[in-house]
N, C-alpha and C positions, 0 to 999 in steps of 0.2 A: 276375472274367473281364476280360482284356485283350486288345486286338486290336490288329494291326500289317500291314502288307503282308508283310515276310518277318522271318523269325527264323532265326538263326545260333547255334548251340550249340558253344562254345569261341570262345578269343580267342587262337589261334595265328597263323601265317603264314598258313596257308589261310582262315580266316575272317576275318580283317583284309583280307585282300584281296578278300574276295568283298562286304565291307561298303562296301569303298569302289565297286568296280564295281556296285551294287546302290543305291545313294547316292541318285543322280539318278530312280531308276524307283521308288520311296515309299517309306516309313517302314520303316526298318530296325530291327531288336533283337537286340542282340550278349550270350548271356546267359554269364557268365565262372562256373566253379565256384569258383572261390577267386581270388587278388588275381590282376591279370592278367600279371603278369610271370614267373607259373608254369605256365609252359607248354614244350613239349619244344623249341618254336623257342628260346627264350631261352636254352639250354642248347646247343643246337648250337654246335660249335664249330669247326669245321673249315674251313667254306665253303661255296658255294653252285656248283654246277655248270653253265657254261654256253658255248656253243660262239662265246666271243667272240675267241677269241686266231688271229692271220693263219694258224698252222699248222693250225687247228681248222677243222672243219663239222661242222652238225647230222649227216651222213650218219656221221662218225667218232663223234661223240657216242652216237649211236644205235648202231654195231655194238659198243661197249663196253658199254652196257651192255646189251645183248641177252646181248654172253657171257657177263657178270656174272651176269645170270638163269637160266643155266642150263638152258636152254630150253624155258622159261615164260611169258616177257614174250610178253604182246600186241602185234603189232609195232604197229598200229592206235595203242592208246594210246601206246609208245615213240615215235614219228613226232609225234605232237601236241606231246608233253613237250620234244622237242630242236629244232622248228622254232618255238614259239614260248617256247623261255626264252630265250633273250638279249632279246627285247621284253620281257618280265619284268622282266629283268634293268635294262633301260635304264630303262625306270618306276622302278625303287626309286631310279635315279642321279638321275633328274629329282626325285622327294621327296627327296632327300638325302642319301643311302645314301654314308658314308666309306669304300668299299672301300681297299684298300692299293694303291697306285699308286708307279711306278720313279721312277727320278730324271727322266726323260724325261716325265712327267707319265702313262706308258702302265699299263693297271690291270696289277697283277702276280700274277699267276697262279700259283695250287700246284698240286703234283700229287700225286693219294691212289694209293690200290692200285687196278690193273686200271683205270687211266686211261691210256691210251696219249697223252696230249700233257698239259701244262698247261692246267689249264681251269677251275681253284679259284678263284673272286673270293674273296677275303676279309679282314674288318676286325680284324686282329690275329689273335687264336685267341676271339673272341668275336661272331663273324658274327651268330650268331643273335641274341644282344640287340642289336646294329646294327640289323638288320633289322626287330625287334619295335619296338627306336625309332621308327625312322622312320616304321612302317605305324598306331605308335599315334598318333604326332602329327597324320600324317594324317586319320584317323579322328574324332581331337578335332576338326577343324576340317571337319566335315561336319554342319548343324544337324538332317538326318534322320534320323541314325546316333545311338541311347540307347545307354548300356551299363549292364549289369545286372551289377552283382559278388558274389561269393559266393551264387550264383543254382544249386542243388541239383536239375537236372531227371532226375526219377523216371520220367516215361513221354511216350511220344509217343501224342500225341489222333487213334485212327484213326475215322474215319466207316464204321463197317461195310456202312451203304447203299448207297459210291462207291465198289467197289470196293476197298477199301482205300484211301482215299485217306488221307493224314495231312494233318491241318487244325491241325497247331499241338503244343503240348508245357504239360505240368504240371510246376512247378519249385517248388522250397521256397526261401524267402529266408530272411535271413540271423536273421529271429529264429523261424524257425521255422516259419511262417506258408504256405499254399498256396494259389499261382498260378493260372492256364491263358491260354496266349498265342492267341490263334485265327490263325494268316497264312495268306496265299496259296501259300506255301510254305515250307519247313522246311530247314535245311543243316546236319548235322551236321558239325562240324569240331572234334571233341574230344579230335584225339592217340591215342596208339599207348595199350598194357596192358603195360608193363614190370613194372609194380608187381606183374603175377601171380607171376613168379620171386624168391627172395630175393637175389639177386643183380643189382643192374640199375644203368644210369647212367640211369632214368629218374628224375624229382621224384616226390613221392608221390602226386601228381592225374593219376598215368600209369593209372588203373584198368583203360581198356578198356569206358568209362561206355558209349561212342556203338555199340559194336559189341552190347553187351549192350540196349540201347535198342532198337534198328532188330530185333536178333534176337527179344524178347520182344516186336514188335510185327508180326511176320510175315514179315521183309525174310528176302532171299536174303545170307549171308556164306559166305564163302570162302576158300581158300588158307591157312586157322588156322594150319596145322603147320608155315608157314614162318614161322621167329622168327628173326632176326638177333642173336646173341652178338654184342657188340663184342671183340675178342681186347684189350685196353689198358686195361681199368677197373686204377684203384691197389688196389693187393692188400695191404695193409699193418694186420696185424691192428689192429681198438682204432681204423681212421680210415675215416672216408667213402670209398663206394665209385666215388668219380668221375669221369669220362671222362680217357682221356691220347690225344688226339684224334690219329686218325692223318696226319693234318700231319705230325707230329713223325717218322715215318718218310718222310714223302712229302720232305722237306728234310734227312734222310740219318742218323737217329737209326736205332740197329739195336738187334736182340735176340738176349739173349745167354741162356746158361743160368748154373749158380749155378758152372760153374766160368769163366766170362767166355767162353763158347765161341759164336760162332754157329751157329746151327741150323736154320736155316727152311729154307734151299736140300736139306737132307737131306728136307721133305717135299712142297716144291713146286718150281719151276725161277724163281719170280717170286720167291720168300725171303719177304722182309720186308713185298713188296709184292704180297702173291701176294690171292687175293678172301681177305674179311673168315672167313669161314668156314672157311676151309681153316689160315687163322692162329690161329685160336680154338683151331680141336682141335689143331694141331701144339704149341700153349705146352703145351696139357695133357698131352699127353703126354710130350712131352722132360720139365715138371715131373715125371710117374710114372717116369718113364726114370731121372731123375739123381736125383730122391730129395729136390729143390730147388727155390727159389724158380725164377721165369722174371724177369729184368729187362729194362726198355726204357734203353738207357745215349743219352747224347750228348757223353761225353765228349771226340770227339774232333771237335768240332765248336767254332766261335768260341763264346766264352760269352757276350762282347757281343752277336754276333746271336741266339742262345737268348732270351735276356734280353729283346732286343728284338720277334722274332716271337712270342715265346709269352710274353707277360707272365701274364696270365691264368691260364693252369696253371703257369708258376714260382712266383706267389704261394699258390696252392693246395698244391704241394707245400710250400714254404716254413713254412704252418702245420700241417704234419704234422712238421716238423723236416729235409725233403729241400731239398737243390740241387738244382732240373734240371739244372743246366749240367756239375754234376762228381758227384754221386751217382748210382748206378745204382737205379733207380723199382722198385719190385716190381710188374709187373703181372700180372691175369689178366682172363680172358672175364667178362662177364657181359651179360646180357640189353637188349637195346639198341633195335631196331624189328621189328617185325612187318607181313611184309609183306601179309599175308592183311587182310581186315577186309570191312565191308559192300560189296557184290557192286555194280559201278555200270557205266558206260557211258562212253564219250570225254568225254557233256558233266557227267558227275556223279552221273547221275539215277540211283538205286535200282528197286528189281522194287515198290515201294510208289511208286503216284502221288505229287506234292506232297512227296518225301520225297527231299531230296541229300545226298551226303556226298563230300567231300574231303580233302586231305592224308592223313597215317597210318592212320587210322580207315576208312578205302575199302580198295577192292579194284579199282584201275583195271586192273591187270594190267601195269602198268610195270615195277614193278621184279620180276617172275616170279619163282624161288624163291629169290632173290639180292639185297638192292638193292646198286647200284655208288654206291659214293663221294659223298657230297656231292650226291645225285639228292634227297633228301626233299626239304630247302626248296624246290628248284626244284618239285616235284612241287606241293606246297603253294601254290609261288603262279602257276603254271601251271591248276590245276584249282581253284584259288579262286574266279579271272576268269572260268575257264567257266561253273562251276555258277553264279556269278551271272548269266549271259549266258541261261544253259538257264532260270534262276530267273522271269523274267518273261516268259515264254512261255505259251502253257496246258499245265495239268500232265497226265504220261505218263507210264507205268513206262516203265526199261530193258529192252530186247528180249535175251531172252537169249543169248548167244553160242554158237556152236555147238561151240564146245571147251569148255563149262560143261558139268559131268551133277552129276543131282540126290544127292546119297550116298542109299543105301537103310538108314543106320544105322554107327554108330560102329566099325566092325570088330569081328572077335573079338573079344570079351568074355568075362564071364564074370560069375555073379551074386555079391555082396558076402555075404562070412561075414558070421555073427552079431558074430563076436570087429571086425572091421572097419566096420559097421555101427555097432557103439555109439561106436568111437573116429571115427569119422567123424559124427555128430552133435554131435561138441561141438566140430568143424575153425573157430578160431578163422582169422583173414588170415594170421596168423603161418605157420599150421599147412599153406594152402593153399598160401604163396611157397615154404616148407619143398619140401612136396611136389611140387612142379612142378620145382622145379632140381633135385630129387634123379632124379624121372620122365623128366621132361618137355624136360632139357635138352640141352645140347653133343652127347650122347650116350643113344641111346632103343636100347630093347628090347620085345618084345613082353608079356614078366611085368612090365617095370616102367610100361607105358603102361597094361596092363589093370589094376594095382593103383591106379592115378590116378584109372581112369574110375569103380573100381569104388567107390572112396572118395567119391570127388565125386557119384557118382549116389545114395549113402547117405545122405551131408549133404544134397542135396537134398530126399530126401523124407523125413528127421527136421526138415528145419527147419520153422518156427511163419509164419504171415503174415508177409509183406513191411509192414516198421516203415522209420520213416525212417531210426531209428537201425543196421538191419541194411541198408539196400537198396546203400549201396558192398561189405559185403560180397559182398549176393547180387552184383550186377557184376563182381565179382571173381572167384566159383565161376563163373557164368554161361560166361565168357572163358575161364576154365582147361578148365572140361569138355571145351569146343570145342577148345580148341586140343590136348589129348590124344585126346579121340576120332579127330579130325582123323590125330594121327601116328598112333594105334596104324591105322586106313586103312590110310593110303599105305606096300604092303611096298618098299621101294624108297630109298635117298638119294639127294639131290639140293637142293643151296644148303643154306640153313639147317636140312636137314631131315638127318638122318643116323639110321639105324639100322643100329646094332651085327647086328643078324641078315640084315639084306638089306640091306649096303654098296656093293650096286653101282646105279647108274643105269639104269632100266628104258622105254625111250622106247616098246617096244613095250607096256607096258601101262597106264603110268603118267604118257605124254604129257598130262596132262589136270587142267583144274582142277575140283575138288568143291565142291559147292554144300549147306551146310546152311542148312535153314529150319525153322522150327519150327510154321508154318501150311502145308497143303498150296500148291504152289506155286498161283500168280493166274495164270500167266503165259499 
């Protein structure tokens, strides 16, 4: 048994920030699953979103991505998010933070899809390891701040006497061996569940650990069935499936089909720069259309400045055998953030006392069925600072919102053959990412959602005790369930949510975000 003031689970943007802000107010513990350089921050590449440039304000900040969202976003949280990221933004410059800056010394600013001004900070096409630099060094040079590496937490420590309150977390270290941290309060900041789809620009510590945590310990989650496809992962059989950050169209790279033809503006009036989602399904289907790959080209661009802006992915491409500058990229969609995740409040706090979550792994309601552009970091270290602000306070659930309703159950269903029953008892991870991009992804239906849930609800009750060695699994079914049950719900598209049988947008019944728990609601 170990005790602490607070504990911090993940070592992203959001939790590095909430470490430092929490610093001065007692003993902190940052507990990391694997080496701490893998995390979705470090991988971000694009930039970081903030309403610093003379033609910007928060108010422009915030109606982009309100329409981003699709009309989801909690205006409440968007307000928070864009009036205080440029002070965000100025902390990482005071730590140290190399944004790219003009010859004027002024920062130089990109612009992604569904950004109406320039408003990208960013260091090369590698923002995110910039930003992880910087917040770790800080962090090292904080004597209250321990970090815990390859630190395996199985469950959060609730007090059933208080309410619910969580008083701390059980973590397995790295030979094996098991923890219990007792603190004053809890932050989950463990990153998005990309790793559910077999397709994803996430790393492989993207499980969906923190949503599956909070849910098996009674928390409220939400908004599952909005997943964010990136339209740009490299599509090139035989090589890694890696981000081609959309930078690279925000600075005039376009997409073409396999006979060099542009095509975007045939599915939206934005083209190339239209929201991430509506880019995803248009590759896929001009690829069904033409019968052909989809390319990202910049041929017609300087290749010295290629070279220069995007080192970073020209080297990546480079060891697959491509030029970015003069070879046409093969891309496609894959699985990239998730907007939904534990159900929180402006300052972090979850429907369990003692119990916070920020960045990807929350559910603030910002980026609603949509995120826009370069919103995560900022997201990250905007609700980092809170939740540690909310952190040393006395502890409170989140009040539930009134555009929250509780789900009464996963929708239509339908109960699992026998013949699907046995092959769902032995659904290896393979078998589950399998199922989900086939179910679960770009494109849903009602037979193909209900054969996900019916599968996943069979491997659940074939499988044996939760082992050390199964529990990233179970995390991983845990998340998938959710997030299928969640789409086969919602009859209706909208952002990252699309069904093939109910394609249109439904405000009059589908205005609303759902709420699963798996203990009767506390509230």
């Amino acid at each position: 048994m170990q005790s602490t003031d607070f504990v911090i689970v993940g070592g992203g943007i959001a939790g590095l920030r909430a470490a430092i802000e929490l610093a001065p107010a007692g003993r902190v513990m940052v507990l990391t699953k694997a080496d701490p350089a893998e995390s979705n921050t470090g991988y971000a590449q694009g930039g970081i979103a903030a309403a610093v440039g003379r033609d910007d304000s928060p108010a422009l900040h915030a109606a982009d991505t309100l329409r981003a969202g699709d009309g989801l976003c909690d205006a409440a949280a968007v307000q928070v998010l864009v009036e205080h990221g440029a002070e965000g933004v100025r902390d990482l410059i005071a730590w140290g933070a190399a944004f790219e800056r003009d010859a004027a010394g002024e920062l130089a600013l990109a612009r992604e899809a569904a950004h109406s001004v320039r408003r990208v900070l960013h260091a090369g096409d590698a923002t995110g390891r910039e930003i992880g630099r910087v917040l770790w060094r800080k962090v090292s040079s904080l004597p209250s701040v321990s970090i815990v590496d390859h630190a395996l937490v199985t469950e959060l420590l609730v007090d059933a006497g208080a309410g619910g309150s969580v008083r701390g977390v059980a973590y397995y270290g790295v030979r094996g061996d098991r923890h219990e941290v007792q603190a004053r309060a809890t932050l989950l900041a463990t990153g998005g569940a990309g790793q559910v789809f077999r397709e994803t620009t996430n790393p492989a510590v993207a499980t969906g650990d923190g949503i599956a945590l909070a849910y098996h310990a009674g928390a409220r989650v939400a908004d599952l069935e909005f997943v964010q496809f990136h339209p740009t992962a490299l599509n090139r059989p035989g090589a890694p499936r890696f981000l081609i950050s959309e930078a690279l169209r925000g600075e005039g790279a376009r997409l073409v089909n396999c006979h060099g033809e542009a095509f975007m503006t045939a599915y939206h009036p934005g083209g190339d720069l239209a929201p991430r989602d509506v880019v995803a399904r248009g590759i896929v289907r001009e690829s069904n259309r033409t019968g052909g790959p989809v390319y990202l080209t910049l041929a017609h661009l300087d290749p010295q400045f290629v070279a220069g802006r995007f080192p970073t992915i020209a080297a990546m491409c480079a060891r697959v055998g491509l030029d970015l500058a003069k070879d046409p990229i093969p891309v496609g969609p894959a699985a990239h953030y998730i907007m939904g995740g534990v159900d929180t409040d402006e300052w972090a706090r979850t429907s369990l006392p003692g119990l916070f979550a920020a960045g990807e792994v929350a559910c603030t309601g910002v980026h609603g069925a949509n995120r826009l552009a370069s919103n995560s970091l900022l997201e990250g270290l905007v609700f980092g600072a809170r939740a540690a602000q909310a952190m040393t306070g006395p502890p409170r659930a989140a009040v539930p919102k009134a555009d929250r309703r509780m789900a009464d159950g996963p929708g239509p269903s339908h109960q699992p053959s026998p013949e699907s029953a046995v092959s769902a008892s032995a659904m290896s991870r393979q078998s589950v990412r399998d199922l989900m991009w086939r179910s679960a992804g770009l494109f849903r239906t009602r037979a193909d959602l209900q054969e996900a849930v019916a599968r996943l609800d069979a491997a659940a009750a074939a499988a044996g005790p939760a082992t050390l060695e199964s529990w990233r699994e179970r995390s991983l079914a845990t998340v998938a369930r959710l997030i299928a049950g969640a789409a086969l719900r919602r009859e209706e598209s909208r952002g990252g949510h699309f069904r093939e049988d109910f394609p249109e947008r439904d405000d009059l019944h589908w205005k609303v975000h759902f709420i699963d728990c798996r203990i009767a609601d506390r509230s």
